[in-house]
BAFINU-33611 format. One record per residue: residue number from 1; residue in one letter; x, y, z of N, C-alpha, C, O in turn. Coordinates in Angstrom, 1 decimal. Atoms other than C-alpha are relative to their C-alpha. Example, Ala and Ser with C-alpha at 12.3 -4.5 7.8 and 13.67 -1.06 7.14 Angstrom:
// residues 2
1	A	0.9	-1.2	0.0	12.3	-4.5	7.8	0.9	1.2	0.0	1.9	1.2	0.7
2	S	-0.9	-1.1	0.0	13.7	-1.1	7.1	-0.8	1.1	0.8	-0.3	2.2	0.9
END
This chain:
// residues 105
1	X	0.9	-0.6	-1.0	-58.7	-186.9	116.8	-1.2	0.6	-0.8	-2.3	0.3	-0.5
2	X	1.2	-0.6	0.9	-60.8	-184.7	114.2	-0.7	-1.2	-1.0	-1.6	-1.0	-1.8
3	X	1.2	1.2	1.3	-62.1	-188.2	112.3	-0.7	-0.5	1.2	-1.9	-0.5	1.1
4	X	1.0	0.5	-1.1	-63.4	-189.5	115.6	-0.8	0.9	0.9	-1.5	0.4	1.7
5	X	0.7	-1.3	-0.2	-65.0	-186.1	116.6	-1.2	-0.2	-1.1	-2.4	-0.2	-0.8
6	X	0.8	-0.6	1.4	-66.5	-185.7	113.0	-0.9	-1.6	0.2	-1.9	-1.5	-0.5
7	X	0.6	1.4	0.1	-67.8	-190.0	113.8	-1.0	0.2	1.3	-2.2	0.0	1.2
8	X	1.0	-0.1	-1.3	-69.2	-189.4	117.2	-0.9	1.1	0.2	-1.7	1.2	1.1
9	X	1.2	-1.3	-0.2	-71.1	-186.2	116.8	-0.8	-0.3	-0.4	-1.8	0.4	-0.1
10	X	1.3	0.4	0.9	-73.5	-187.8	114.8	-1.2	-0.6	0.9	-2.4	-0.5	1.1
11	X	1.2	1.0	-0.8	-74.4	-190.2	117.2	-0.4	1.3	1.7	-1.3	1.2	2.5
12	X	0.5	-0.9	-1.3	-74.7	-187.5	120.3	-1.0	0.8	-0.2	-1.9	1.0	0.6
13	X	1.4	-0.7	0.3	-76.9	-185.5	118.7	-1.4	-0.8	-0.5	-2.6	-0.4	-0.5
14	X	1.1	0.4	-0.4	-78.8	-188.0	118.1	-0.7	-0.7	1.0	-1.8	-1.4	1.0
15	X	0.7	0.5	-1.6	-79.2	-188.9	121.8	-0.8	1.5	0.4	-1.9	1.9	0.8
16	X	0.8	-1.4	-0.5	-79.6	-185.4	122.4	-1.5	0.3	-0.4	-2.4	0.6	0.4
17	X	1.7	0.2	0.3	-82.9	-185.5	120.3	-0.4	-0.7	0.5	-0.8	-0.2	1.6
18	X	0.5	1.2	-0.9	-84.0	-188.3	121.8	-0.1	0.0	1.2	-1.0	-0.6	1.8
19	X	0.4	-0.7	-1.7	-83.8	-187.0	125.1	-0.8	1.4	0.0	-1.4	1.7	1.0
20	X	0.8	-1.3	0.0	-85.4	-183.7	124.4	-1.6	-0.7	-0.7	-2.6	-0.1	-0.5
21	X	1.5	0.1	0.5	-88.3	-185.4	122.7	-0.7	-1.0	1.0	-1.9	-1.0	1.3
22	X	0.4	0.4	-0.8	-88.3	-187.9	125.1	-0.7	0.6	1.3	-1.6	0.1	2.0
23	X	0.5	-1.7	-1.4	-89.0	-184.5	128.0	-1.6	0.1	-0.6	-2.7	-0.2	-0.1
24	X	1.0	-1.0	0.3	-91.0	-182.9	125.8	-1.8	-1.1	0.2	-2.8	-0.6	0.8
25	X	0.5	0.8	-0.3	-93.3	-186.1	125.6	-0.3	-0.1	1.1	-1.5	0.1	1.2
26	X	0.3	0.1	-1.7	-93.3	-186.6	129.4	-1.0	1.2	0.0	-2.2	1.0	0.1
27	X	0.9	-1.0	0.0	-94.7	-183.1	129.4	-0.8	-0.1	-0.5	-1.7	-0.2	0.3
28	X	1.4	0.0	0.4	-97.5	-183.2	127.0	-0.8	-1.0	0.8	-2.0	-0.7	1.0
29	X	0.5	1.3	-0.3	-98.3	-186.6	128.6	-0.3	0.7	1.7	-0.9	-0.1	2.4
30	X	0.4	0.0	-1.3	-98.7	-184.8	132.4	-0.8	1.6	-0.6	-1.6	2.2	0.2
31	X	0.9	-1.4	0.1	-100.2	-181.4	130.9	-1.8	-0.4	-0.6	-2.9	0.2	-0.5
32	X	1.3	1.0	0.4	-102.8	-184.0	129.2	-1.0	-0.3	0.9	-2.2	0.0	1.1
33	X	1.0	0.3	-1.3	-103.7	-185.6	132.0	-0.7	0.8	1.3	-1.6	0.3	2.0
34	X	0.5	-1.1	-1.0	-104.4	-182.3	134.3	-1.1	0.2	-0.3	-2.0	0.3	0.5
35	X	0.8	-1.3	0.8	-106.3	-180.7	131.6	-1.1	-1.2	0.0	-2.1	-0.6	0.1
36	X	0.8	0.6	-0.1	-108.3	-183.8	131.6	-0.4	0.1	1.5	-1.6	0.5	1.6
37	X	0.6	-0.2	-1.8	-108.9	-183.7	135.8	-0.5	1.2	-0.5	-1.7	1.1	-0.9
38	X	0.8	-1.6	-0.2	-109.8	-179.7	135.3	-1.2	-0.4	-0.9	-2.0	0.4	-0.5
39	X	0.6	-0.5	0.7	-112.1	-180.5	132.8	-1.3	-1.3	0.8	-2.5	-1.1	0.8
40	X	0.9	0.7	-0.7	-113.8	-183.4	134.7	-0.6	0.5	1.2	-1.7	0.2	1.4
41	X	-0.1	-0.3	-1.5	-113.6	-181.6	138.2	-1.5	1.3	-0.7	-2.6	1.4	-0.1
42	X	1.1	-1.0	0.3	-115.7	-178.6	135.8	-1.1	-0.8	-0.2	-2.0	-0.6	0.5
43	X	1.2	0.8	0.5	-118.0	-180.9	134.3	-1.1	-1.1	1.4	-2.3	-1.5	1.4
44	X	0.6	0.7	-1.2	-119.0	-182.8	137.6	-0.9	0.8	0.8	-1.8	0.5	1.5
45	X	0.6	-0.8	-1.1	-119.8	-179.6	139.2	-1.1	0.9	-0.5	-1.5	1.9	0.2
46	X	0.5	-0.2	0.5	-122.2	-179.2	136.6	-0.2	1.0	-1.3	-1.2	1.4	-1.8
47	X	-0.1	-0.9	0.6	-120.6	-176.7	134.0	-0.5	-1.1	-1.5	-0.5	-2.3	-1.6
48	X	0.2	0.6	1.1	-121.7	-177.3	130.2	1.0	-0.4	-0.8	2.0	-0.4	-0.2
49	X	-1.1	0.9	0.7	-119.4	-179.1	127.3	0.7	1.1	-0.3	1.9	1.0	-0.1
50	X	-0.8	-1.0	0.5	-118.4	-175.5	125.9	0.6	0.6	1.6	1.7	1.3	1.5
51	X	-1.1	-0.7	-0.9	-117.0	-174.2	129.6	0.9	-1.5	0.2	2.1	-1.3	0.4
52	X	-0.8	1.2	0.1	-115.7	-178.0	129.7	1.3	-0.2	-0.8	2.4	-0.8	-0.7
53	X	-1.3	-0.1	1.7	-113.5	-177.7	126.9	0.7	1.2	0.2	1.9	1.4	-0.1
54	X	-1.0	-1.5	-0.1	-112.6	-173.9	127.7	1.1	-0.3	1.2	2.2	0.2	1.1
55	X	-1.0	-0.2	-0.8	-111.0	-174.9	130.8	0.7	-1.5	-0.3	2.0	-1.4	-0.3
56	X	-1.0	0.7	0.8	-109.5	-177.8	129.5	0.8	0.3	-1.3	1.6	-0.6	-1.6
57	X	-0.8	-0.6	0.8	-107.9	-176.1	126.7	0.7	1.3	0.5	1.6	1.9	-0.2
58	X	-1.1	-1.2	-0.7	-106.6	-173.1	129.2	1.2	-1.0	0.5	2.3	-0.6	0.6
59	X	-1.2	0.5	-0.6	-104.7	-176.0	130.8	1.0	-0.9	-0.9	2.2	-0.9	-0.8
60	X	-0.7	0.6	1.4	-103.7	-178.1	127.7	0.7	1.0	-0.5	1.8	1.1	0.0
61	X	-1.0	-0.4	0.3	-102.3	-175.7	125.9	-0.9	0.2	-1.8	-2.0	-0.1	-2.1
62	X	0.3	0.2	1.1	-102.5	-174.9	122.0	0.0	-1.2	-0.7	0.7	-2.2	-0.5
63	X	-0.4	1.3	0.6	-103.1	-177.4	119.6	-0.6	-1.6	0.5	-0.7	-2.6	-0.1
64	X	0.7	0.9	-0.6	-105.0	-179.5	122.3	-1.6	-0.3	-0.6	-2.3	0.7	-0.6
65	X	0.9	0.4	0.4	-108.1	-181.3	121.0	-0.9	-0.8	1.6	-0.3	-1.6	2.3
66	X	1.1	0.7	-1.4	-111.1	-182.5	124.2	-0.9	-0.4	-0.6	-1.4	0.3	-1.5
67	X	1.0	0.4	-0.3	-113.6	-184.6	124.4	-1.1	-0.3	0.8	-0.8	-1.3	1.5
68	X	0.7	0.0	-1.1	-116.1	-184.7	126.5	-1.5	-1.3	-0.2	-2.4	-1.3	-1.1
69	X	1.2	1.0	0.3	-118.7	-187.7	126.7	-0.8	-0.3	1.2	-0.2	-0.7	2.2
70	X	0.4	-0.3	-1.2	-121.4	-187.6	129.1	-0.8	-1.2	0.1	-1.4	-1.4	-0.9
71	X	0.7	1.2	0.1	-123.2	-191.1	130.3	-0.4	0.0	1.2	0.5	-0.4	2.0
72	X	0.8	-0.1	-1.1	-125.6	-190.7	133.2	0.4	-0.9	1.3	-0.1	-2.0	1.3
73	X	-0.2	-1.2	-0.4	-124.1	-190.2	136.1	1.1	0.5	-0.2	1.6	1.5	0.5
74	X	-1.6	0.0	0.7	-120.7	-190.4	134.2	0.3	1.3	-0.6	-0.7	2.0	-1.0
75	X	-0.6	-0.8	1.0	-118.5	-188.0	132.4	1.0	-0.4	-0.2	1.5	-0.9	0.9
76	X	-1.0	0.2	0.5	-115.5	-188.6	130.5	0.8	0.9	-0.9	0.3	1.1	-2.0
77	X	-0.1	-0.9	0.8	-113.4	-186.2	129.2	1.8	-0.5	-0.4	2.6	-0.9	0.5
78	X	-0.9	0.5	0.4	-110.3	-187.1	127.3	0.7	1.5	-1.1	0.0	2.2	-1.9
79	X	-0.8	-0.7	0.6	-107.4	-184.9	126.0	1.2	0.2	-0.8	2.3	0.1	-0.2
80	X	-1.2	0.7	0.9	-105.1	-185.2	123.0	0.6	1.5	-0.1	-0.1	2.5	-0.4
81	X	-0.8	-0.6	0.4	-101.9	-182.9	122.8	1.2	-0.2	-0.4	1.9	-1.1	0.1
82	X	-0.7	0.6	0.7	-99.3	-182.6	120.3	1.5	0.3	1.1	1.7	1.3	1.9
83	X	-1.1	-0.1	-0.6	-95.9	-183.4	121.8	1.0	1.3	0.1	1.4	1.9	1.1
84	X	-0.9	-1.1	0.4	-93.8	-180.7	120.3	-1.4	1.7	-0.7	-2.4	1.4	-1.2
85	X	0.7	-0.7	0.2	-95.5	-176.9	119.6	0.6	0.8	-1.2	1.5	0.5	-1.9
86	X	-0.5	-1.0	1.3	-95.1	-174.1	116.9	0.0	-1.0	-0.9	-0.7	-2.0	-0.8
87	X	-0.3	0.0	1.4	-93.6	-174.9	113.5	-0.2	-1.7	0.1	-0.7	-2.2	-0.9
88	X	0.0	1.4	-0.3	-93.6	-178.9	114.9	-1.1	-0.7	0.1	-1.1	-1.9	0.0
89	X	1.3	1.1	-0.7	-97.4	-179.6	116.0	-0.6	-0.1	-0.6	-1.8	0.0	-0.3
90	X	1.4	0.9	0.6	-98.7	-181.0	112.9	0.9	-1.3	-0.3	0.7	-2.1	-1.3
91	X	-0.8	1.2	0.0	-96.0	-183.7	113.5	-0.6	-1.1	1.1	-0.9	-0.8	2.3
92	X	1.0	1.0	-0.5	-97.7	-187.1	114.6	0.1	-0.7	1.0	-0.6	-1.7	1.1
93	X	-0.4	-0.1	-1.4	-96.1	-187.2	118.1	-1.6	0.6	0.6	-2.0	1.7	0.2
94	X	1.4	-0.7	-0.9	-99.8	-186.6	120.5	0.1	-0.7	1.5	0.2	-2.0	1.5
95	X	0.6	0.6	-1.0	-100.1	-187.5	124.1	-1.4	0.3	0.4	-2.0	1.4	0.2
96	X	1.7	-0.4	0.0	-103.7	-187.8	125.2	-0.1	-0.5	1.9	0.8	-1.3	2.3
97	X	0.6	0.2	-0.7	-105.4	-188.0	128.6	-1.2	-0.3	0.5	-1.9	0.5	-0.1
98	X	1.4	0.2	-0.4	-108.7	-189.0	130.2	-0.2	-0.1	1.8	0.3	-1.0	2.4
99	X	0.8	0.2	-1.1	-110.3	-188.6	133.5	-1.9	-0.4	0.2	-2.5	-0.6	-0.8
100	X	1.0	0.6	0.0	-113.7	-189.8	134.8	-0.3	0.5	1.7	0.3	0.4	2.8
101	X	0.2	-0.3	-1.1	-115.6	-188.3	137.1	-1.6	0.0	0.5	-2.3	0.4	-0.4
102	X	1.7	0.3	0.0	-119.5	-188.8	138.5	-0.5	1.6	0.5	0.0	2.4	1.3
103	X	0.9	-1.3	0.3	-121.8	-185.7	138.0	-0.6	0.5	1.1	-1.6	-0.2	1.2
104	X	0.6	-0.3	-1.4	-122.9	-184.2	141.2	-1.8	0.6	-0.3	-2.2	1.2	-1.2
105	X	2.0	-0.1	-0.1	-127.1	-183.7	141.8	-0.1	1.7	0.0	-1.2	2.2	0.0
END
């Protein structure tokens, strides 16, 4: 009983990570794409690149990197966040986002 305990824990824990990073991933990957709508929805309504990026980094999160690229009457704003946070998020796990939104007169 204790050799086939001490054989199968190995492998459960490594489902268990695997399902936790697989979450955590899901999440950066819909916190991404928000933070890209907010930052499009500001920028359409005529805010500049620096409140662009502020309110897309209140909704991202730490660690989140934006872009913002403006092409007449276009905007595009794209947002990369790392999967995992703290002591984890210079680990090369990133989900990213982009929205597109046309610039109001």
């Amino acid at each position: 009983m204790t050799a086939e305990l001490a054989l199968a824990l190995p492998a459960v824990v490594l489902v268990l990570v695997a399902v936790l990073t697989l979450a955590a991933a899901a999440s950066a990957q819909m916190r991404s794409a928000d933070a890209a709508r907010v930052g499009a929805r500001s920028a359409a309504i005529g805010e500049d690149d620096a409140a662009v990026r502020s309110a897309a980094l209140h909704v991202a999160g730490d660690g989140a990197q934006v872009v913002v690229v403006r092409g007449d009457p276009w905007v595009e704003v794209q947002v990369t966040t790392p999967v995992v946070g703290g002591w984890l998020s210079g680990a090369p796990l990133r989900a990213s986002g982009a929205a597109v939104a046309r610039v109001e007169p």
